[in-house]
N, C-alpha and C positions, 0 to 999 in steps of 0.2 A: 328668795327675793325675786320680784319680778321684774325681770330689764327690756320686756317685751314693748313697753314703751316709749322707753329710752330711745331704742332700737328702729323703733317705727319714727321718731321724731329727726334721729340721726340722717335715717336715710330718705325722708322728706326733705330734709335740710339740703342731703346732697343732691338729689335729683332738682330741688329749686335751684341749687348753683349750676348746673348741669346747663337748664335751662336756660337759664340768665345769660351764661356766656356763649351759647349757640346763637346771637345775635336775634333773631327775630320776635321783634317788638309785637304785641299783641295788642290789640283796641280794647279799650277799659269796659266796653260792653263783653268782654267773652273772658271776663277776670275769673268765671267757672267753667269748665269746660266739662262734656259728657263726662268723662273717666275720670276728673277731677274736683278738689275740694273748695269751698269756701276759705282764704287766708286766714281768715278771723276766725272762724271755728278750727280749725287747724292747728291756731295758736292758742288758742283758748284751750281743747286739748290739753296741748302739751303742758299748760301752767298747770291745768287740773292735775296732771301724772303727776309733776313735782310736787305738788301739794300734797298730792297722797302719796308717792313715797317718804314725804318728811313728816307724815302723819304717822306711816307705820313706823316709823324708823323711830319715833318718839314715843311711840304704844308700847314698841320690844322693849326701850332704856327702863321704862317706869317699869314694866312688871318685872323687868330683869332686878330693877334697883327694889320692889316691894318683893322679892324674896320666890318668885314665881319659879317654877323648876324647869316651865316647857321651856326657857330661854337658856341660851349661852352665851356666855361673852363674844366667841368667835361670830355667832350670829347676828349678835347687835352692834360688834362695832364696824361689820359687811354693810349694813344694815343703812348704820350714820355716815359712814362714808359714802353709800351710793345717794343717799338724800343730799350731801353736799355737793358731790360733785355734779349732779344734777342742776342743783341749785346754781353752782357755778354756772356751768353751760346754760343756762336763760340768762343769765346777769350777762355773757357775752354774748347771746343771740339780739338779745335789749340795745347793747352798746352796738351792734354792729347795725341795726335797725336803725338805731339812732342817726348813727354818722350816715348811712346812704339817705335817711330822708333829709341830712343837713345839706350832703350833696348836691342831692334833686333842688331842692329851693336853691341853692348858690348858681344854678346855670341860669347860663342866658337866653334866651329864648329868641 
């Protein structure tokens, strides 16, 4: 299974909290910088990973379940639980996303 994704998204993640709390505000013209990424493709990305890990992860159960030999049980149920837990981890990247843009609009200006 491949957590290579994961992994990269993980540590996107961290280095944007990194960021975030080193105080210094950036002007919404330099929202890309040289050595860095577009937010939106970035997230987009990482919805694709999950998708495709819940794709294989649901490839391995069916041939595991149609009687297929290359599969093991140990391997598919590695398999569904990294496609959940993945899963999870966007449902709380979504919810945290959520509440900072409810944030942003409750201030005053």
């Amino acid at each position: 299974m491949d957590t290579q994704g994961i992994e990269q998204m993980l540590s996107l993640l961290r280095s944007t909290a990194a960021q975030a709390s080193g105080g210094a505000a950036k002007p919404a013209e330099n929202a890309t910088t040289a050595g860095g990424a577009d937010f939106a493709q970035v997230l987009k990305n990482s919805i694709d990973q999950v998708n495709s890990t819940q794709k294989q992860a649901t490839q391995m159960a069916e041939n595991l379940a149609a009687g297929n030999s290359d599969q093991n049980l140990h391997e598919v149920m590695v398999a569904l639980q990294t496609a959940s837990i993945s899963f999870q981890e966007m449902v709380q990247v979504r919810n945290r996303l959520a509440t900072a843009y409810q944030e942003v609009m409750n201030m005053q200006v």
